[in-house]
PyMOL Python script that loads the backbone (N, CA, C, O; Angstrom):
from pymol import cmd

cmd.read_pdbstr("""\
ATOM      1  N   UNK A   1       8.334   2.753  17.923  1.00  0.00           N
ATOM      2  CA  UNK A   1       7.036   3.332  17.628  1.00  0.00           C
ATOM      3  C   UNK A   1       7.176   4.529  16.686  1.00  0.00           C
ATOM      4  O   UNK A   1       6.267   4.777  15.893  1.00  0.00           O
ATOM      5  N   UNK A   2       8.125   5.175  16.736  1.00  0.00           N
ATOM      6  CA  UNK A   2       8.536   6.387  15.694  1.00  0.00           C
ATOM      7  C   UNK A   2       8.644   5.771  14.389  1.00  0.00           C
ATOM      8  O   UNK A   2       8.062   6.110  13.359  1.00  0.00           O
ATOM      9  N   UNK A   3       9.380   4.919  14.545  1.00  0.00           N
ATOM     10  CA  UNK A   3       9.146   4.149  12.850  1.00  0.00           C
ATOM     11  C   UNK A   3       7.884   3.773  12.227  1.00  0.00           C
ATOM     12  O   UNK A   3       7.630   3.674  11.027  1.00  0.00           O
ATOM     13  N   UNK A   4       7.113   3.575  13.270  1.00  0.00           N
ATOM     14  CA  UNK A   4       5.791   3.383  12.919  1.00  0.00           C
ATOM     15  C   UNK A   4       4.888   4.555  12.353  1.00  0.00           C
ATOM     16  O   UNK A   4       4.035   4.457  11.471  1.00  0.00           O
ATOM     17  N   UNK A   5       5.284   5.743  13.092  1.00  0.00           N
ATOM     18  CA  UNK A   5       4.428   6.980  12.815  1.00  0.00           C
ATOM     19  C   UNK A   5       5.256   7.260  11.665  1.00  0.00           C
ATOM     20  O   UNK A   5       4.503   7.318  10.692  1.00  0.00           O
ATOM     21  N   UNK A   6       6.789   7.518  11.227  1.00  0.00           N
ATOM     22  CA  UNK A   6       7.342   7.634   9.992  1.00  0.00           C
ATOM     23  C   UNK A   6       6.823   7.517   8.552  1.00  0.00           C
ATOM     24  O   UNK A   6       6.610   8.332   7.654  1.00  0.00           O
ATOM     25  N   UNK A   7       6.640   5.499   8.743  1.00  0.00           N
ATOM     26  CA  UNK A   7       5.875   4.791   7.964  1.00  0.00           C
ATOM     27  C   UNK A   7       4.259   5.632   7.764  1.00  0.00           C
ATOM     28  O   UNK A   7       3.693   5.216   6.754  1.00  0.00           O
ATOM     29  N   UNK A   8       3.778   6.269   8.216  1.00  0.00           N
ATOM     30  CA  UNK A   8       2.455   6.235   8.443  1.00  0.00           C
ATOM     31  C   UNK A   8       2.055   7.462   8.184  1.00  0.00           C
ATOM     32  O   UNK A   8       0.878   7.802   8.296  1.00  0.00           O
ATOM     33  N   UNK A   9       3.166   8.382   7.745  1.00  0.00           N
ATOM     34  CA  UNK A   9       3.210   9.429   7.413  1.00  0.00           C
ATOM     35  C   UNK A   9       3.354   9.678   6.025  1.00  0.00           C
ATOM     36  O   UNK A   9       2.798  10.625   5.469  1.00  0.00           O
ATOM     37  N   UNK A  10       4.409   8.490   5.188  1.00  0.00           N
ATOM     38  CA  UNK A  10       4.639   8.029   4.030  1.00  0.00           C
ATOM     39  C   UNK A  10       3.215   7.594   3.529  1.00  0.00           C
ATOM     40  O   UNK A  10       2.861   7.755   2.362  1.00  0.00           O
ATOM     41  N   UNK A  11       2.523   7.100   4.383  1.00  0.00           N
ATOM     42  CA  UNK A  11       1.442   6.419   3.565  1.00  0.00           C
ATOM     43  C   UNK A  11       0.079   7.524   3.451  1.00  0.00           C
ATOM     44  O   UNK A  11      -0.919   7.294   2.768  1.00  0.00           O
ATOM     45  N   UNK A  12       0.312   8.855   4.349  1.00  0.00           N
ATOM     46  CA  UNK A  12      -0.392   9.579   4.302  1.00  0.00           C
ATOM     47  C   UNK A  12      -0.458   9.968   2.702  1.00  0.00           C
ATOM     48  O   UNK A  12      -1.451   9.918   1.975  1.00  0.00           O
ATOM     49  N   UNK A  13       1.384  10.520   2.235  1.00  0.00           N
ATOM     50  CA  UNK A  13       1.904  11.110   1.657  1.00  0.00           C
ATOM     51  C   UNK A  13       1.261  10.541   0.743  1.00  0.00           C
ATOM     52  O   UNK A  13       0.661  11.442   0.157  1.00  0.00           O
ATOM     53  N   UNK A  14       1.060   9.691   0.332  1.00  0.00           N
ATOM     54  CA  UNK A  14       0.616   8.426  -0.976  1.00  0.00           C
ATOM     55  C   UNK A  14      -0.667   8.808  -1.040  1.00  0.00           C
ATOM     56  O   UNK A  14      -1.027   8.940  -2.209  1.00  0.00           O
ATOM     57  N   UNK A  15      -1.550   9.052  -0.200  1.00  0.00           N
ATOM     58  CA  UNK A  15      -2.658   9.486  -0.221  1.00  0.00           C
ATOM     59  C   UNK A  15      -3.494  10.666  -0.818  1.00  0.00           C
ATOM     60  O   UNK A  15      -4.590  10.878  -1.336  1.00  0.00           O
ATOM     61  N   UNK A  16      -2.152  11.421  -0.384  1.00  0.00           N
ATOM     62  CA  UNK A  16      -2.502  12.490  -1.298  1.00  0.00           C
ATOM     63  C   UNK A  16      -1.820  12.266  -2.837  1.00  0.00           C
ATOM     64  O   UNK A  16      -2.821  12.231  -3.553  1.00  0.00           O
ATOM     65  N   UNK A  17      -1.089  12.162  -3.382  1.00  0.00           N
ATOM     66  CA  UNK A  17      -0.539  11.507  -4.139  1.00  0.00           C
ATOM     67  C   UNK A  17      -2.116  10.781  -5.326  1.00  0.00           C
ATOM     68  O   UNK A  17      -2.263  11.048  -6.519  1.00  0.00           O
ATOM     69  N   UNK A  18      -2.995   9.920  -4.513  1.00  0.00           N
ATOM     70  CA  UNK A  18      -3.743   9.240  -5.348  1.00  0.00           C
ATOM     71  C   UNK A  18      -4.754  10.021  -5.034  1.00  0.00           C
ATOM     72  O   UNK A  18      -5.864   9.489  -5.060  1.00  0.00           O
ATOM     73  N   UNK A  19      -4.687  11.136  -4.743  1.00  0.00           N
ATOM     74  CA  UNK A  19      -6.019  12.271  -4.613  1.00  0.00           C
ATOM     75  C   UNK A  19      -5.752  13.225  -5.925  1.00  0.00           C
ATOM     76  O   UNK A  19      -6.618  13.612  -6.710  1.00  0.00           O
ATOM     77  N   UNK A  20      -4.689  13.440  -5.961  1.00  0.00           N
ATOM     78  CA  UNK A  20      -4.379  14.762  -6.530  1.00  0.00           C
ATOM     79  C   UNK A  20      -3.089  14.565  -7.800  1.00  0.00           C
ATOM     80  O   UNK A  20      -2.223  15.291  -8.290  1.00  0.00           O
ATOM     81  N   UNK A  21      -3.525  13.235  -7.961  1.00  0.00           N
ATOM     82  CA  UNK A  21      -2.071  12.167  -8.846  1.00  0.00           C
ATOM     83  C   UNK A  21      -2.396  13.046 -10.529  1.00  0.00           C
ATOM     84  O   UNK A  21      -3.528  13.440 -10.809  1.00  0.00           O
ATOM     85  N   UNK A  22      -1.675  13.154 -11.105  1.00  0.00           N
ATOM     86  CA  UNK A  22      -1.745  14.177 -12.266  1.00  0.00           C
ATOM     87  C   UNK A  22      -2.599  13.279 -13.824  1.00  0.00           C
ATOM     88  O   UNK A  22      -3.521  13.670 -14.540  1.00  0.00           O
ATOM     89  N   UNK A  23      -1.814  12.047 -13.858  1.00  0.00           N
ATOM     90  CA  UNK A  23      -2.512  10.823 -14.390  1.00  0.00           C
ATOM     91  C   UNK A  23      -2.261   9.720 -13.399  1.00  0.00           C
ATOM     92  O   UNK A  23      -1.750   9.633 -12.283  1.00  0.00           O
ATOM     93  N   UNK A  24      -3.039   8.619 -14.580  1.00  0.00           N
ATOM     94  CA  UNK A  24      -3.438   7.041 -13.495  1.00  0.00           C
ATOM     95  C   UNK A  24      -2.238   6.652 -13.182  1.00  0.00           C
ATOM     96  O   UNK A  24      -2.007   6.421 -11.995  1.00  0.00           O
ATOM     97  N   UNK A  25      -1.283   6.502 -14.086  1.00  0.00           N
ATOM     98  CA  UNK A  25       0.283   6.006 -13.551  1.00  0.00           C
ATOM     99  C   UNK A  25       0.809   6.211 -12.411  1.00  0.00           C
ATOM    100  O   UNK A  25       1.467   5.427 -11.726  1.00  0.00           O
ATOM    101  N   UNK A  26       0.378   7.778 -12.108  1.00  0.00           N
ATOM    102  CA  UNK A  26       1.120   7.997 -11.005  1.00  0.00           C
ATOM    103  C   UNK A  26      -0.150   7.641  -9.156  1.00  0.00           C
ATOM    104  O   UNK A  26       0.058   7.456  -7.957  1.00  0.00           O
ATOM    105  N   UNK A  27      -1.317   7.736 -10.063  1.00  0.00           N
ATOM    106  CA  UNK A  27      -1.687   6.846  -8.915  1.00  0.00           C
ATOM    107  C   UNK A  27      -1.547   5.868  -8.847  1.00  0.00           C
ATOM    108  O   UNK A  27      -1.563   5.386  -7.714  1.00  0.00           O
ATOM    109  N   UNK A  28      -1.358   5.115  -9.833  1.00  0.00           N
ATOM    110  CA  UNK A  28      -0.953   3.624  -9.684  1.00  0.00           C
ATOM    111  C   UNK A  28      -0.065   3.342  -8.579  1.00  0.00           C
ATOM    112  O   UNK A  28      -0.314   2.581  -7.644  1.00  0.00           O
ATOM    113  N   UNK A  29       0.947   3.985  -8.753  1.00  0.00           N
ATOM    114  CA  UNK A  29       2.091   4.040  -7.931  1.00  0.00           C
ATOM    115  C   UNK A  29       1.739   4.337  -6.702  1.00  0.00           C
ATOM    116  O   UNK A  29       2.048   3.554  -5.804  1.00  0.00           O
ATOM    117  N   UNK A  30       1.135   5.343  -6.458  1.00  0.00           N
ATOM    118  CA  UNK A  30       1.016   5.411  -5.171  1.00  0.00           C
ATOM    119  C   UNK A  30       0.090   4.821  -4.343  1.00  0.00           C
ATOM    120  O   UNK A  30      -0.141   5.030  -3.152  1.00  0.00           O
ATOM    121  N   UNK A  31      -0.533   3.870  -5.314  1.00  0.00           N
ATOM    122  CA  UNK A  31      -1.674   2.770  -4.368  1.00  0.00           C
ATOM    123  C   UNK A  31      -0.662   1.866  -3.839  1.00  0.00           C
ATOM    124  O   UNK A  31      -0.698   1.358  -2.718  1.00  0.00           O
ATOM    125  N   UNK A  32       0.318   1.686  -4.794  1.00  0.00           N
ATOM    126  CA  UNK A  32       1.578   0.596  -4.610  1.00  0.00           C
ATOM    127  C   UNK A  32       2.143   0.663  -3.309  1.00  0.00           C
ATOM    128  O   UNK A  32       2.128  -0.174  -2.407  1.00  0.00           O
ATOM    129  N   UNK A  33       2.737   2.011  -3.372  1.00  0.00           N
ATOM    130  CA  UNK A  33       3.059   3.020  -2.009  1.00  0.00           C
ATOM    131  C   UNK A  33       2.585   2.546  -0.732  1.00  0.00           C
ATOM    132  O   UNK A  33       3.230   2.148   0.238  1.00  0.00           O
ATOM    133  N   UNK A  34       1.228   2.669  -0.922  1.00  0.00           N
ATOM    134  CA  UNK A  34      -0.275   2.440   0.229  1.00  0.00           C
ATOM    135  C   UNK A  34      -0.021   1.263   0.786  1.00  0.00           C
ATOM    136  O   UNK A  34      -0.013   1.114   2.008  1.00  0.00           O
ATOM    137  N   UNK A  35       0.262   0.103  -0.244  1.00  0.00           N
ATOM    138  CA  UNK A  35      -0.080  -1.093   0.201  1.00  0.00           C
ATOM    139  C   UNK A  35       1.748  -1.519   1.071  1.00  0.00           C
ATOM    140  O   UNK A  35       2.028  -2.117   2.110  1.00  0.00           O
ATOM    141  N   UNK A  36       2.529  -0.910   0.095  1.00  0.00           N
ATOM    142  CA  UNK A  36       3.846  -1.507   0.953  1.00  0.00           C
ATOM    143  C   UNK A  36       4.259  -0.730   1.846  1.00  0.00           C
ATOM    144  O   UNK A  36       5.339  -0.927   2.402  1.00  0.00           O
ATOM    145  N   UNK A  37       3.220   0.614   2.233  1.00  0.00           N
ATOM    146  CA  UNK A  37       3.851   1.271   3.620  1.00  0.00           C
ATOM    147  C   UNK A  37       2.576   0.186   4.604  1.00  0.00           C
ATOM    148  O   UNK A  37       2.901  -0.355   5.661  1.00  0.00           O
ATOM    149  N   UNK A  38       1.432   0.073   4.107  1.00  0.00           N
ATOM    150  CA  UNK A  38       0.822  -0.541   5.060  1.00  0.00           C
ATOM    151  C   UNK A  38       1.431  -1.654   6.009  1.00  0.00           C
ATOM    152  O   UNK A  38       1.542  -1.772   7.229  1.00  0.00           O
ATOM    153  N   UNK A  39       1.826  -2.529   4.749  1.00  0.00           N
ATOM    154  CA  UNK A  39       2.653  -3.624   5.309  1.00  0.00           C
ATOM    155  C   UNK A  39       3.954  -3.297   5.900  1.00  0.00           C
ATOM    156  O   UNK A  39       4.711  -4.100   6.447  1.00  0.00           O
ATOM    157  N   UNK A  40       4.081  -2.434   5.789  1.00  0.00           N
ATOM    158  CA  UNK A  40       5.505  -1.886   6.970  1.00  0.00           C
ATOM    159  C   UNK A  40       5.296  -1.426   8.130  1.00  0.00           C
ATOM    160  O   UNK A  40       6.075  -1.275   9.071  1.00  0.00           O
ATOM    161  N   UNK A  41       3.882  -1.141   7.999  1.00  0.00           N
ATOM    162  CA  UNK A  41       3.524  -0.758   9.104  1.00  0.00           C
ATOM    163  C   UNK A  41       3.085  -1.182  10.221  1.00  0.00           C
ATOM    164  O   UNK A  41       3.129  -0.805  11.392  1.00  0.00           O
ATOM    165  N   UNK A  42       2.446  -2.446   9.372  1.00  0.00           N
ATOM    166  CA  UNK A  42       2.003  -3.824  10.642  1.00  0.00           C
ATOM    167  C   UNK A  42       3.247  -4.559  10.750  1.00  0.00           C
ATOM    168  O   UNK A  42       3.240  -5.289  11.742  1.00  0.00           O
ATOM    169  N   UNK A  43       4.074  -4.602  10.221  1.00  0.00           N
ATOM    170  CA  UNK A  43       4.987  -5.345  10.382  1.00  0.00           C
ATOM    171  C   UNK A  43       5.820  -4.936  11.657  1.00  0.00           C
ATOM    172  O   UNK A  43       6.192  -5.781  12.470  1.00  0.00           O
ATOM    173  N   UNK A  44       6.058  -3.755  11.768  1.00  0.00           N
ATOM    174  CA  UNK A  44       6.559  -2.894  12.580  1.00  0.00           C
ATOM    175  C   UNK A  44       6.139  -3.062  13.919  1.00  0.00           C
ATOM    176  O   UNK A  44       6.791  -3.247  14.947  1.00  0.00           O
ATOM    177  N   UNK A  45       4.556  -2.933  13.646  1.00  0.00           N
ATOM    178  CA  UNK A  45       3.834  -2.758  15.499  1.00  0.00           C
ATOM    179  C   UNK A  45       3.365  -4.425  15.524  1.00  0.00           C
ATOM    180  O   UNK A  45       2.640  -4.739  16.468  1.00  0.00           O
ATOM    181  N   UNK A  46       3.753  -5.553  14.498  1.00  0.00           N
ATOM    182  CA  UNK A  46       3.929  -6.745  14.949  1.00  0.00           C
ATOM    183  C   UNK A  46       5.038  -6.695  16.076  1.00  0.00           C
ATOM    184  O   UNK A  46       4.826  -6.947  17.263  1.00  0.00           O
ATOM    185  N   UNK A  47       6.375  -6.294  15.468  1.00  0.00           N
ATOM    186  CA  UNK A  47       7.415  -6.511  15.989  1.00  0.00           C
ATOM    187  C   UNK A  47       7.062  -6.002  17.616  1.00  0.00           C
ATOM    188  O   UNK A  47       7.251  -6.523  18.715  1.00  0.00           O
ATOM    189  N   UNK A  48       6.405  -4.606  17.122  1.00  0.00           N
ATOM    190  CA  UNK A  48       6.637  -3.779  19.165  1.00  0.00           C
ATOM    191  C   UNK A  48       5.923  -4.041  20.319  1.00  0.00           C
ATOM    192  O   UNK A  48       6.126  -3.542  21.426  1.00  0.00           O
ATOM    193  N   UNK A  49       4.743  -5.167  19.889  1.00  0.00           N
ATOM    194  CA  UNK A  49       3.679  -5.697  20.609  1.00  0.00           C
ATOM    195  C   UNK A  49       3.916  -6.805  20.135  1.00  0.00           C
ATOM    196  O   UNK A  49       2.809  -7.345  20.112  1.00  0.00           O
ATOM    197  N   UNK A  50       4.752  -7.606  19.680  1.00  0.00           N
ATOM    198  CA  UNK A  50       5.299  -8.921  19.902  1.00  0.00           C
ATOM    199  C   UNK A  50       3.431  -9.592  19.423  1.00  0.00           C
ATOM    200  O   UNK A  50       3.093 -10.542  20.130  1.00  0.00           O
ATOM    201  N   UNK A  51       2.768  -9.313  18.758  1.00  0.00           N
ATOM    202  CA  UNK A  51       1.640  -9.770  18.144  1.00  0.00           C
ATOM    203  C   UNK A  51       1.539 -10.521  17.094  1.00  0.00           C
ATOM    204  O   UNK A  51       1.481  -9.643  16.232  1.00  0.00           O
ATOM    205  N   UNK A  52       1.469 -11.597  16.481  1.00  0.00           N
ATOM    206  CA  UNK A  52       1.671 -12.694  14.943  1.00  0.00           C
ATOM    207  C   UNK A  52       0.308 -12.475  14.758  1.00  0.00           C
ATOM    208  O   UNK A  52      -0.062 -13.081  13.752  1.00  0.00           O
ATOM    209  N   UNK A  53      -0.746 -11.765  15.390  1.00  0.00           N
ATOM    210  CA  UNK A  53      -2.101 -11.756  14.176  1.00  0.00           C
ATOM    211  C   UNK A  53      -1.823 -10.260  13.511  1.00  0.00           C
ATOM    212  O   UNK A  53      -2.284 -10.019  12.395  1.00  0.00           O
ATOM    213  N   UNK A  54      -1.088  -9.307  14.200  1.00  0.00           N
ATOM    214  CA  UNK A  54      -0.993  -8.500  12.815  1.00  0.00           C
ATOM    215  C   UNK A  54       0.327  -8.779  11.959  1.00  0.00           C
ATOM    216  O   UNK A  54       0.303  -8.237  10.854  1.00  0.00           O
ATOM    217  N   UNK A  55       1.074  -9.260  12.149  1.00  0.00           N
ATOM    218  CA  UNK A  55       1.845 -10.445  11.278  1.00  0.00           C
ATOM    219  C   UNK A  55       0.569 -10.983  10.155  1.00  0.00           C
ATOM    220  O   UNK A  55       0.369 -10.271   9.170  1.00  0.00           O
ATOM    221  N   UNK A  56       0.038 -11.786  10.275  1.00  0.00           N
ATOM    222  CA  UNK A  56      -0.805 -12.108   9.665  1.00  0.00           C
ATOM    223  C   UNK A  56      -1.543 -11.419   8.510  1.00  0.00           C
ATOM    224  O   UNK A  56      -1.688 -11.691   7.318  1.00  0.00           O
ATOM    225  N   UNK A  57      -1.969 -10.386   9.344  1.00  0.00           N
ATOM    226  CA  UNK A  57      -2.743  -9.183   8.607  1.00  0.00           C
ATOM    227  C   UNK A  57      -1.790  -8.488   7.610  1.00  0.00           C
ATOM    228  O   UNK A  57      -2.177  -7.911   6.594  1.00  0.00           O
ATOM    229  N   UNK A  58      -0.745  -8.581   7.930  1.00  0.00           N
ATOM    230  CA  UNK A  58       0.326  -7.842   7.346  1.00  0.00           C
ATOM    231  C   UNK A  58       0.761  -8.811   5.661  1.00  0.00           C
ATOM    232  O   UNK A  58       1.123  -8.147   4.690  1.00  0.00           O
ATOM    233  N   UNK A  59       0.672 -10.061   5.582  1.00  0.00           N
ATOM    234  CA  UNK A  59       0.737 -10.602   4.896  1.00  0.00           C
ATOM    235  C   UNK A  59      -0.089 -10.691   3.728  1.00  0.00           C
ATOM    236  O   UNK A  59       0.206 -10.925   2.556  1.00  0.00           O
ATOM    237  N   UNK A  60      -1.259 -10.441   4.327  1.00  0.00           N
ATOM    238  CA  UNK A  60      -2.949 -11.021   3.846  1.00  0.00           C
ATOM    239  C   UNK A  60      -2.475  -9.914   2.758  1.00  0.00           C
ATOM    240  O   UNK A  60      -2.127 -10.085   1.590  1.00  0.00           O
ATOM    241  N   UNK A  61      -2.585  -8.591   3.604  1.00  0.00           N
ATOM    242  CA  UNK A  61      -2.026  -6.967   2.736  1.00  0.00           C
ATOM    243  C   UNK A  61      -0.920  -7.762   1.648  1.00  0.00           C
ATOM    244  O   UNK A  61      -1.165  -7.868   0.446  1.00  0.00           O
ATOM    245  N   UNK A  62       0.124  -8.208   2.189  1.00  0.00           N
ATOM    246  CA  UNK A  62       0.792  -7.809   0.839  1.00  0.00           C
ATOM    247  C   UNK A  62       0.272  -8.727  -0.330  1.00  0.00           C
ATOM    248  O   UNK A  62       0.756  -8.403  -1.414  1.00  0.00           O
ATOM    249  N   UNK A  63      -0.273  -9.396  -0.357  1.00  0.00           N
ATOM    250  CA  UNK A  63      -0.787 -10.547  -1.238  1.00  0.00           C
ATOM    251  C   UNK A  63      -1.965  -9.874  -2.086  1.00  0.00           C
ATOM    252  O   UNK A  63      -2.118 -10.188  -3.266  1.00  0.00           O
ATOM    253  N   UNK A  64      -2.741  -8.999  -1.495  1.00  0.00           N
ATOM    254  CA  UNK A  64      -3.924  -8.059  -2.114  1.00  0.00           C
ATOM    255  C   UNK A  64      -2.883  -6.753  -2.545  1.00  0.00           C
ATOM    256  O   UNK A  64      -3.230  -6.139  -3.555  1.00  0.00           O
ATOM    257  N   UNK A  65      -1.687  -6.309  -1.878  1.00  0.00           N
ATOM    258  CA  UNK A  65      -1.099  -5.199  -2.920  1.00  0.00           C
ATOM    259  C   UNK A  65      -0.653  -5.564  -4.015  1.00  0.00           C
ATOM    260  O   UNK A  65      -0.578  -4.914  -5.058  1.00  0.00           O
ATOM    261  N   UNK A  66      -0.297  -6.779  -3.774  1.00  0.00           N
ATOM    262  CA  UNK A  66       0.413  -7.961  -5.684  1.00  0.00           C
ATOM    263  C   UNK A  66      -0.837  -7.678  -6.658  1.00  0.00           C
ATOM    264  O   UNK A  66      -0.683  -7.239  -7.798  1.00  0.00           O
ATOM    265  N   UNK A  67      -1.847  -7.917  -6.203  1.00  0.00           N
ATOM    266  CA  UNK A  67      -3.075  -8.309  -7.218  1.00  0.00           C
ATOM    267  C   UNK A  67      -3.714  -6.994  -7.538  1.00  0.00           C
ATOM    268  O   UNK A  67      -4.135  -6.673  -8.650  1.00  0.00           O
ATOM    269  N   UNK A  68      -3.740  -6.370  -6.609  1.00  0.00           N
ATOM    270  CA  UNK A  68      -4.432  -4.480  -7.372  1.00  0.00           C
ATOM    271  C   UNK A  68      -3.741  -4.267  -8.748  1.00  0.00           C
ATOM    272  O   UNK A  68      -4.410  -4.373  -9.776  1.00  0.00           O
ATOM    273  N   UNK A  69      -2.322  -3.947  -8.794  1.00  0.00           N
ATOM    274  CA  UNK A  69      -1.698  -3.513 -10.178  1.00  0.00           C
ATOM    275  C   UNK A  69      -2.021  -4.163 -11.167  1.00  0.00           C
ATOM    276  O   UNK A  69      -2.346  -3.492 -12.147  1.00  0.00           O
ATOM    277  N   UNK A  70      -2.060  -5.826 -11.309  1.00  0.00           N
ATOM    278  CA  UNK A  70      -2.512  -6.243 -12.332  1.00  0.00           C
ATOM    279  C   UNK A  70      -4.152  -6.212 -12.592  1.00  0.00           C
ATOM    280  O   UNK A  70      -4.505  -6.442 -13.748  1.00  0.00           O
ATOM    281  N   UNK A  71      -5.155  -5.951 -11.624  1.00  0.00           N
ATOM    282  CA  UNK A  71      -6.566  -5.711 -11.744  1.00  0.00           C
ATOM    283  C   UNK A  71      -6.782  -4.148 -12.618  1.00  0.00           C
ATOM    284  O   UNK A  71      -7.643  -3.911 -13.465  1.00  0.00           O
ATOM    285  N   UNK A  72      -5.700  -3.206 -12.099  1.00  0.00           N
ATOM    286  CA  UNK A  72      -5.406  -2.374 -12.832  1.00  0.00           C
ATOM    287  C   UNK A  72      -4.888  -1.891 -14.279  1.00  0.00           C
ATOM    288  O   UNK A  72      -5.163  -0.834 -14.845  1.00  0.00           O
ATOM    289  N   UNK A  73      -4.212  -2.757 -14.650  1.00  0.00           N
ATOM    290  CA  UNK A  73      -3.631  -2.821 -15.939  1.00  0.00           C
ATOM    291  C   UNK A  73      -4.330  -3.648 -16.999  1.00  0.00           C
ATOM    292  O   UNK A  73      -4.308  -3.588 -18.228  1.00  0.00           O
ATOM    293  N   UNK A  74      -5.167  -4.702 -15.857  1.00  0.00           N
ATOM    294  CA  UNK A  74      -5.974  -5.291 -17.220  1.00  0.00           C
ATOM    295  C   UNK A  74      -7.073  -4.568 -17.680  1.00  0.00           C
ATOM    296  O   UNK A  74      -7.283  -4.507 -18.891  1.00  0.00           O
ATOM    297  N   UNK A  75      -7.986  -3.872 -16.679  1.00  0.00           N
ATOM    298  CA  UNK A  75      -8.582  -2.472 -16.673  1.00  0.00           C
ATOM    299  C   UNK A  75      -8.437  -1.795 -17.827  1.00  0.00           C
ATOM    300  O   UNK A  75      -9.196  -1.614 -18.778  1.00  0.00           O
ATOM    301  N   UNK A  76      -7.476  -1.492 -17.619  1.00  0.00           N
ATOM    302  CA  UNK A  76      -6.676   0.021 -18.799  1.00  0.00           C
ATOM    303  C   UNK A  76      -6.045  -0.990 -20.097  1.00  0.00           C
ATOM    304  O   UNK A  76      -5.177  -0.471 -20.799  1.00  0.00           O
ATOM    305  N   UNK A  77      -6.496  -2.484 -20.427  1.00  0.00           N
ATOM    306  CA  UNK A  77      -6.067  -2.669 -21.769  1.00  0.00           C
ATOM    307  C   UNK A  77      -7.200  -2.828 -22.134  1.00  0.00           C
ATOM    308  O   UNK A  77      -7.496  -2.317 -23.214  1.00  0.00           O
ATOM    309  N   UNK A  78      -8.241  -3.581 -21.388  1.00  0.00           N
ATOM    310  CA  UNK A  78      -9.737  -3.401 -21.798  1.00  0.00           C
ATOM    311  C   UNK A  78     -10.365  -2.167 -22.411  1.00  0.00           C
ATOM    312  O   UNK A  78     -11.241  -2.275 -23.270  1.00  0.00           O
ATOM    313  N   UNK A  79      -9.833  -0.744 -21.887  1.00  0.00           N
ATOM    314  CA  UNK A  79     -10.341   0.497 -22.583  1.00  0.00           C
ATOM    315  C   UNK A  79      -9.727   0.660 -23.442  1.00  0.00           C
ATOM    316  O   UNK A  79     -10.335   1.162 -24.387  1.00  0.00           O
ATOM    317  N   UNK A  80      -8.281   0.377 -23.660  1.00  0.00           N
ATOM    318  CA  UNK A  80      -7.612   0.663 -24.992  1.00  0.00           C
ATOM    319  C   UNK A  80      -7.849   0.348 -26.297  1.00  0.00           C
ATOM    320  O   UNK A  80      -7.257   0.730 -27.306  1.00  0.00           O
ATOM    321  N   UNK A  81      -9.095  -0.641 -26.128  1.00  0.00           N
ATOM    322  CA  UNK A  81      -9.129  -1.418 -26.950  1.00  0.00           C
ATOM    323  C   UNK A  81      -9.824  -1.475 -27.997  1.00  0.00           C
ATOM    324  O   UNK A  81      -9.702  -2.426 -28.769  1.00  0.00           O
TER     325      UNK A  81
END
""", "prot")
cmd.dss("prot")
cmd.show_as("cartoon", "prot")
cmd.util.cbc("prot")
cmd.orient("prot")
């Protein structure tokens, strides 16, 4: 369960990070952050409550953290343009 609060502390960290991120890059990153501490995080209290629907949930997440960056980048070539 400590690994869990660890994780969850990291993802705080990211939070602020995409509050107070200096440019978009570096929030970029730390949405990135968001999404792969999330999924560490269910993954984790899958494991400690022996639960496969947040297994599940945990997956769904990483499949929507793949697709933000590029929703993002196509974003920012559209304005470049």
């Amino acid at each position: 369960m400590w690994l869990a609060c660890l994780l969850l502390l990291t993802v705080l960290l990211g939070l602020w990070r995409v509050w107070r991120g200096p440019d978009l890059v570096n929030r970029l990153l730390a949405i990135q952050l968001l999404g792969s501490g999330g999924v560490a995080v269910l993954l984790v209290l899958s494991l400690a409550f022996s639960d496969t629907a947040l297994l599940e949930v945990a997956l769904v997440l990483a499949l929507l953290a793949a697709v933000v960056p590029a929703a993002f980048v196509h974003r920012l070539k559209r304005e470049h343009k």
